[in-house]
N, C-alpha and C positions, 0 to 999 in steps of 0.2 A: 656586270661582273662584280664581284665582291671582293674588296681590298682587304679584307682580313679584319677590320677593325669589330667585327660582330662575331667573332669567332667565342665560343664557350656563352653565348647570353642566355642560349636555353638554360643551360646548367643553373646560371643567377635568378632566372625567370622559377625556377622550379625550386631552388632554394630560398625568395620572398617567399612562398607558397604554401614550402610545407609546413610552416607554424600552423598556418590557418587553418589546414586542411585538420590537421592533427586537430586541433582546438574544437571544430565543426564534427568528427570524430567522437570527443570525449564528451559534450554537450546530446548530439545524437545518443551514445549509450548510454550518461548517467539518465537521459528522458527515460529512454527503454525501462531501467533498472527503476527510477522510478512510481513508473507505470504498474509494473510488476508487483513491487511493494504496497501499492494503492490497492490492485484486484486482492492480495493474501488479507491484508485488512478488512475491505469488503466480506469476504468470504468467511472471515474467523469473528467479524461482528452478529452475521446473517445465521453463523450454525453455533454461536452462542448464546444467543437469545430464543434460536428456536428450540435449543435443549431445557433451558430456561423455562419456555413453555408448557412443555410435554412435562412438566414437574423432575427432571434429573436434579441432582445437586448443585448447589453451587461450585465445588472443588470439581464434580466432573464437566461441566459446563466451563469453567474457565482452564482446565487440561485441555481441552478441547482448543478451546479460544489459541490461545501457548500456542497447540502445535501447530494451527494454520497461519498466525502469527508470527510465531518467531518467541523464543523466549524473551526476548528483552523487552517485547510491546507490553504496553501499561493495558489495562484492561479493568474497562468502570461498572459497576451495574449497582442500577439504579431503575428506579420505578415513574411510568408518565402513567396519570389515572391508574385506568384497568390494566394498563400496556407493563412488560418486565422491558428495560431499555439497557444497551451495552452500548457503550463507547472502546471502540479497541485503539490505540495511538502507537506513534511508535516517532525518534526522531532518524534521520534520514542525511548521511552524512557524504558528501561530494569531497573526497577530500583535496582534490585539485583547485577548488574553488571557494575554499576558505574553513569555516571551523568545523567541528563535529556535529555542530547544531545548525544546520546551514536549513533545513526542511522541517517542518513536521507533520504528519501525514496522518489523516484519521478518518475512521469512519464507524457509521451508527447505524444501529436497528434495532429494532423494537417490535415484541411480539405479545397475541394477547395471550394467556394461559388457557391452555385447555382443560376441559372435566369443568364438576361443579361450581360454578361462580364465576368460571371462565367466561361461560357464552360461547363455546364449540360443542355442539350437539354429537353425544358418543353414537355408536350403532344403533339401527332403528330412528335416530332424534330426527328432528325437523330439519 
């Protein structure tokens, strides 16, 4: 039989708790968000470098870049050998967990030009 003395501890049990739960919460989605942010970079590195390639402009090549990026990502291009290379960046701000600059997030690709002097053989080529 129970004398009363444990009366309300689930309440207490479940009020230590809910910090953590909450905490385990905002870590689980800023991952999410983060993850997110990494594939948009990928993908605005990968279709700016391959515009880069096909000989587009450089101002239509990094519109491009912008839009699957985010306007605020920093966005490099520059040359390895034969290769045209993009660095897209961007910083990644948690703000529950300290400053604005808490991440920075980036990623690269590199493609080689195509047509003459490229080394991608047009229709008919080898």
């Amino acid at each position: 039989m129970s004398d009363g003395t444990e009366h309300g501890s689930s309440t207490a049990e479940f009020a230590v708790l809910l910090p953590a739960v909450a905490a385990l919460l905002a870590v689980a989605l800023g991952a999410g968000v983060c993850g997110t942010t990494q594939v948009r970079l990928e993908q605005a590195a990968r279709a700016t470098a391959r515009e880069l390639a096909r000989g587009e402009t450089t101002a239509s090549a990094l519109e491009t870049g912008h839009r699957l990026a985010g306007e605020t990502a920093s966005i490099k291009i520059g040359s390895a050998g034969p290769y045209r290379r993009v660095e897209v960046s961007t910083q990644f701000a948690l703000p529950w967990f300290g400053g604005p600059e808490l991440l920075k997030l980036s990623a690269r690709a590199e493609a080689k030009p195509e047509g003459p002097g490229g080394g991608v053989a047009g229709p008919g080529g080898r």
